[in-house]
Biopython code that builds the backbone (N, CA, C, O; Angstrom):
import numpy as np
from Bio.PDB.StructureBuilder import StructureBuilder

atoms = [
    (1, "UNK", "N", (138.182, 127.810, -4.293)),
    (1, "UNK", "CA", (138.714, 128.664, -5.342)),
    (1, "UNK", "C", (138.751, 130.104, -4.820)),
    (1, "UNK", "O", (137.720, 130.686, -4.483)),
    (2, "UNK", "N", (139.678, 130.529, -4.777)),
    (2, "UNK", "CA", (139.751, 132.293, -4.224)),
    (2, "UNK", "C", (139.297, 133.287, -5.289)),
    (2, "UNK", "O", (139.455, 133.015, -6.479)),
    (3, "UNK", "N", (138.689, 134.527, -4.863)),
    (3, "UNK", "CA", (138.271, 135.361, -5.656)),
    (3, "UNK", "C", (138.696, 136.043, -6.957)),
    (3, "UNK", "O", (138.119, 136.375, -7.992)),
    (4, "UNK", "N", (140.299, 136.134, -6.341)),
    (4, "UNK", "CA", (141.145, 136.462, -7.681)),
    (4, "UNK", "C", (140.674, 135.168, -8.857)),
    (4, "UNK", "O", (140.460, 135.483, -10.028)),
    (5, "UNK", "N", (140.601, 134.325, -8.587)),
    (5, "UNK", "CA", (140.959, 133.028, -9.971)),
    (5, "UNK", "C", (139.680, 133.398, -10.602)),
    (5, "UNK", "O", (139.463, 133.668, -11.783)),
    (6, "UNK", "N", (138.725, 133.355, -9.414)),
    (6, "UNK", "CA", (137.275, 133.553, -10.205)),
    (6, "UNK", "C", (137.062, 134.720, -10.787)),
    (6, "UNK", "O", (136.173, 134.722, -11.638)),
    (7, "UNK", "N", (137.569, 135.630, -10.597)),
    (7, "UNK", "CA", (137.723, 137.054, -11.586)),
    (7, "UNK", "C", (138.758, 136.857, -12.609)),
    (7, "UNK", "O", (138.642, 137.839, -13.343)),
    (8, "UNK", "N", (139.484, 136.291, -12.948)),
    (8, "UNK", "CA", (140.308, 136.255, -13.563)),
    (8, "UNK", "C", (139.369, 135.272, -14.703)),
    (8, "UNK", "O", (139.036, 135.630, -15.833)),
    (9, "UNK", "N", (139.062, 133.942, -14.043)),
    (9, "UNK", "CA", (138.478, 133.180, -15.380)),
    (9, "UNK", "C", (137.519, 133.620, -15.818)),
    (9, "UNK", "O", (137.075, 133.020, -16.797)),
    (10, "UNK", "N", (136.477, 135.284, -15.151)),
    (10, "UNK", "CA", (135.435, 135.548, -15.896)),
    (10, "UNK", "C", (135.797, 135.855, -17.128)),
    (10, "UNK", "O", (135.262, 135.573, -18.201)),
    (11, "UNK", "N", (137.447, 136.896, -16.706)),
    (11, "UNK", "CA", (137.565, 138.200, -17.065)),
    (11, "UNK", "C", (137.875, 137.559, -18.877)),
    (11, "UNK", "O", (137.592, 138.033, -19.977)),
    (12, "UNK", "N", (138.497, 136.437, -18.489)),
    (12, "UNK", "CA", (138.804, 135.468, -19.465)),
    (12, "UNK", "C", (137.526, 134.370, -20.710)),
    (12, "UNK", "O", (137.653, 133.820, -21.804)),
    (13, "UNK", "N", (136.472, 134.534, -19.762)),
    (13, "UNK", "CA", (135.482, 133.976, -20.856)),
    (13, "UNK", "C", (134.629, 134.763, -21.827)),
    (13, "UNK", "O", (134.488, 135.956, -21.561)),
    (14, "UNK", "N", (134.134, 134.364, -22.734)),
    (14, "UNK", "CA", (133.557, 135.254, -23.342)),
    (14, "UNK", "C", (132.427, 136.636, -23.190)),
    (14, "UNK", "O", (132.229, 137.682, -23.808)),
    (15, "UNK", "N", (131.903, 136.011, -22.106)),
    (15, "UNK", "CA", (131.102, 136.688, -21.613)),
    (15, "UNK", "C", (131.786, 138.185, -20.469)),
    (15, "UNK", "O", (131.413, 139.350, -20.334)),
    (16, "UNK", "N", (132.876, 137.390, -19.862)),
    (16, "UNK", "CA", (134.052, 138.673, -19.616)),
    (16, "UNK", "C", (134.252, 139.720, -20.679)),
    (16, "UNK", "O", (133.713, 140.819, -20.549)),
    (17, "UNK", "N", (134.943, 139.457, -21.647)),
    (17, "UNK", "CA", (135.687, 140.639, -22.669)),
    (17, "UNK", "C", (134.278, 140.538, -22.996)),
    (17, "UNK", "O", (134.423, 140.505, -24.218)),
    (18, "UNK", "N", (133.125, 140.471, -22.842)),
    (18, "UNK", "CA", (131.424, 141.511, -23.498)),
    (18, "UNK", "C", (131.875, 142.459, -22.346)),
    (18, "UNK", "O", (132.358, 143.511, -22.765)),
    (19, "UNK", "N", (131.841, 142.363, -21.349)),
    (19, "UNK", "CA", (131.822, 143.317, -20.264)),
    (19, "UNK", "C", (133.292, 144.134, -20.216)),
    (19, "UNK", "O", (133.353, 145.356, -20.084)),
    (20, "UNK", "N", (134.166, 143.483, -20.313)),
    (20, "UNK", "CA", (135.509, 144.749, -20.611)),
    (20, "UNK", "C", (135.028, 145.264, -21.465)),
    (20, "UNK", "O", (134.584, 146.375, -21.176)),
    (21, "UNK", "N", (134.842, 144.817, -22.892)),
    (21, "UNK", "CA", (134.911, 145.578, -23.934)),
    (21, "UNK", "C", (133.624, 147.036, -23.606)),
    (21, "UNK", "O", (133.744, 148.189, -24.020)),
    (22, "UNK", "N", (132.562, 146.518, -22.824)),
    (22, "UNK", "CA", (131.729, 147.345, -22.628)),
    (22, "UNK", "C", (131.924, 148.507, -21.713)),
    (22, "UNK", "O", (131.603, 149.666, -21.975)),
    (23, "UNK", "N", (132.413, 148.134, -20.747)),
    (23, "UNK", "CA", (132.991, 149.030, -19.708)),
    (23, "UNK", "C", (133.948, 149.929, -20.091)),
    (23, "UNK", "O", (133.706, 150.959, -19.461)),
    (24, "UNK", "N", (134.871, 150.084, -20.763)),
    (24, "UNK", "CA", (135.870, 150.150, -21.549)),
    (24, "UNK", "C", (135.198, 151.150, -22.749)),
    (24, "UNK", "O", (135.886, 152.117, -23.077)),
    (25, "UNK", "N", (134.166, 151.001, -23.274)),
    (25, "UNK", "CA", (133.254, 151.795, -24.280)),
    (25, "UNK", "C", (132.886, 153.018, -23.089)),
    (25, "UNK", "O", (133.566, 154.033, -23.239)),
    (26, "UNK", "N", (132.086, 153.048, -22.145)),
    (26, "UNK", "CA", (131.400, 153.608, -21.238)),
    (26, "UNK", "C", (132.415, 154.758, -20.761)),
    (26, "UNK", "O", (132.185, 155.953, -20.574)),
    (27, "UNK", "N", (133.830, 153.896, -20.594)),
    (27, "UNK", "CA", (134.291, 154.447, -19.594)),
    (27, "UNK", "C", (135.393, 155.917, -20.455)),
    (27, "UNK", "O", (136.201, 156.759, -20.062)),
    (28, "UNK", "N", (134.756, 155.494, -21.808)),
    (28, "UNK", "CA", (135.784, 156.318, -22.656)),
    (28, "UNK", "C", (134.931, 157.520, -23.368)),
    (28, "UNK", "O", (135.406, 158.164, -24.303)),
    (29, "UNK", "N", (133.243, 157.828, -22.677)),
    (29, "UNK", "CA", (133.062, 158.831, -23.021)),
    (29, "UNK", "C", (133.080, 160.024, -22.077)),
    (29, "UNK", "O", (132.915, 159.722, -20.895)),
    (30, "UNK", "N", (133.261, 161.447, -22.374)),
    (30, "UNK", "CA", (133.615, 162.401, -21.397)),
    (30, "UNK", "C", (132.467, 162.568, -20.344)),
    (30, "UNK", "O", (132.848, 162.667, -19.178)),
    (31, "UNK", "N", (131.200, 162.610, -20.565)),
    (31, "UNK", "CA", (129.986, 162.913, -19.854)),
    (31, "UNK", "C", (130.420, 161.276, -18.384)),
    (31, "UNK", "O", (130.682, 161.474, -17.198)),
    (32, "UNK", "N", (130.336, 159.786, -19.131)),
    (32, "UNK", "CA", (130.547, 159.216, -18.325)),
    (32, "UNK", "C", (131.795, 159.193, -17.256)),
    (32, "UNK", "O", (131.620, 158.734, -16.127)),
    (33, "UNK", "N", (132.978, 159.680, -17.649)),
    (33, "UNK", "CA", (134.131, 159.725, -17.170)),
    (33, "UNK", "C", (133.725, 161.234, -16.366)),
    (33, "UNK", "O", (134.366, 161.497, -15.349)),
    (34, "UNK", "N", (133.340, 161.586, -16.536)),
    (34, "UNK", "CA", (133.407, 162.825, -15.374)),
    (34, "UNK", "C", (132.367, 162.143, -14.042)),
    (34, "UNK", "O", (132.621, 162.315, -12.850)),
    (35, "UNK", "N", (131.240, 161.399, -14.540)),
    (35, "UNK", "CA", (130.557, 160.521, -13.270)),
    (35, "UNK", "C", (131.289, 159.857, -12.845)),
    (35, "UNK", "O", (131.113, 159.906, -11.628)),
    (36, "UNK", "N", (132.509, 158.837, -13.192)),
    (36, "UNK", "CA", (133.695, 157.993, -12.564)),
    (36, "UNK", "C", (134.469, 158.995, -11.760)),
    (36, "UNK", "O", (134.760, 158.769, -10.586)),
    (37, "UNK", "N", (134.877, 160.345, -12.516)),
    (37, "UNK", "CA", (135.680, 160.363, -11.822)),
    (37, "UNK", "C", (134.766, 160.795, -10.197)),
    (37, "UNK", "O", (134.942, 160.008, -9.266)),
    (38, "UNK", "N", (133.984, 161.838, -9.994)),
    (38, "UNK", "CA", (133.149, 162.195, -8.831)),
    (38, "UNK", "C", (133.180, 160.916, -8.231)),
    (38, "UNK", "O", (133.991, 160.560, -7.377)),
    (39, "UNK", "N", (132.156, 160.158, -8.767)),
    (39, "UNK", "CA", (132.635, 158.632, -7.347)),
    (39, "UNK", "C", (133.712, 158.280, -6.972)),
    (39, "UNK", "O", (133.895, 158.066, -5.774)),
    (40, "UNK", "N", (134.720, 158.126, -7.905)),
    (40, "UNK", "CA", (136.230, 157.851, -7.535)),
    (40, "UNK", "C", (136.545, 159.211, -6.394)),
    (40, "UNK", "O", (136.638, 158.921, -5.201)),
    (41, "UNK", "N", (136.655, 160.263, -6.707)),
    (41, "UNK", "CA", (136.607, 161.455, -5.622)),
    (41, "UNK", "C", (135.868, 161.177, -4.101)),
    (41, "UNK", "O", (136.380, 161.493, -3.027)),
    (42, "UNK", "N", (134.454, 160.466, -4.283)),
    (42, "UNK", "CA", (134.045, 160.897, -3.158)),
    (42, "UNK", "C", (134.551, 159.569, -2.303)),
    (42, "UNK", "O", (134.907, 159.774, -1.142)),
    (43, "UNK", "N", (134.593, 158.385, -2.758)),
    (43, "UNK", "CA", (135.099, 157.290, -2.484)),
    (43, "UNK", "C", (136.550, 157.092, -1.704)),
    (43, "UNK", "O", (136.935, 156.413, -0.753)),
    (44, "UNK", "N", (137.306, 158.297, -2.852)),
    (44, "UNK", "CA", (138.950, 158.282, -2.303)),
    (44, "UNK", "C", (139.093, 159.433, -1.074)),
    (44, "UNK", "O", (140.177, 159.729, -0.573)),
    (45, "UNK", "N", (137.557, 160.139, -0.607)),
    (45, "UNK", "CA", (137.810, 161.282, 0.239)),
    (45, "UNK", "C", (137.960, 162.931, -0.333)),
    (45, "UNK", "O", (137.761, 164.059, 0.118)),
    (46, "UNK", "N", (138.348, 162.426, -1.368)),
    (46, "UNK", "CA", (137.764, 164.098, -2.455)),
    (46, "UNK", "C", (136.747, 164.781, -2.620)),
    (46, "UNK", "O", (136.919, 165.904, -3.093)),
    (47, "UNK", "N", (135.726, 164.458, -2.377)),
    (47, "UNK", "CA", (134.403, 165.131, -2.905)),
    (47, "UNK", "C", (133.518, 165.465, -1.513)),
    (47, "UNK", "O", (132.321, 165.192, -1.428)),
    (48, "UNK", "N", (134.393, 166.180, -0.300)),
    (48, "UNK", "CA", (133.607, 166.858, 0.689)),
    (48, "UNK", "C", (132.870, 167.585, 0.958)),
    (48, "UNK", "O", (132.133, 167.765, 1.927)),
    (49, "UNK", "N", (133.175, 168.367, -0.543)),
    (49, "UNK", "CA", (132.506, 169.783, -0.537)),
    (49, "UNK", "C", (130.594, 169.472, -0.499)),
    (49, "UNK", "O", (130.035, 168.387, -0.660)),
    (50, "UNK", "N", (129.974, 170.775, -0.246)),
    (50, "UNK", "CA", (128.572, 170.513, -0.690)),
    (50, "UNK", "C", (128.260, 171.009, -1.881)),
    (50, "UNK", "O", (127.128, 170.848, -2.339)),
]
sb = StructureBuilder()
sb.init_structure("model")
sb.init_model(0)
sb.init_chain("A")
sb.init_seg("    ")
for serial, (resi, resn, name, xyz) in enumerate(atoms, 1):
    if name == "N":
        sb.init_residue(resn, " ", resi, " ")
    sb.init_atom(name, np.array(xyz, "f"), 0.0, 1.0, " ", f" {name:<3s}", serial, name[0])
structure = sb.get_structure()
């Protein structure tokens, strides 16, 4: 079974949409979304500075 299917049928069981729906909560407050975005930055090569 390849990785996609198996992410896909998590994303699909119940226990999936607990975790979208949760992530999805998290990811929609400003304090947390400014920590996404910095990792996303340092990850994508943005965040060189000291």
């Amino acid at each position: 079974m390849s990785l996609f299917k198996k992410v896909t049928d998590f994303a699909k069981s119940p226990q999936g949409k607990k975790a979208i729906d949760q992530a999805k909560r998290y990811a929609s407050d400003p304090k947390n979304k400014a920590k996404i975005d910095q990792v996303k930055n340092r990850f994508m090569g943005g965040g060189k500075s000291k």
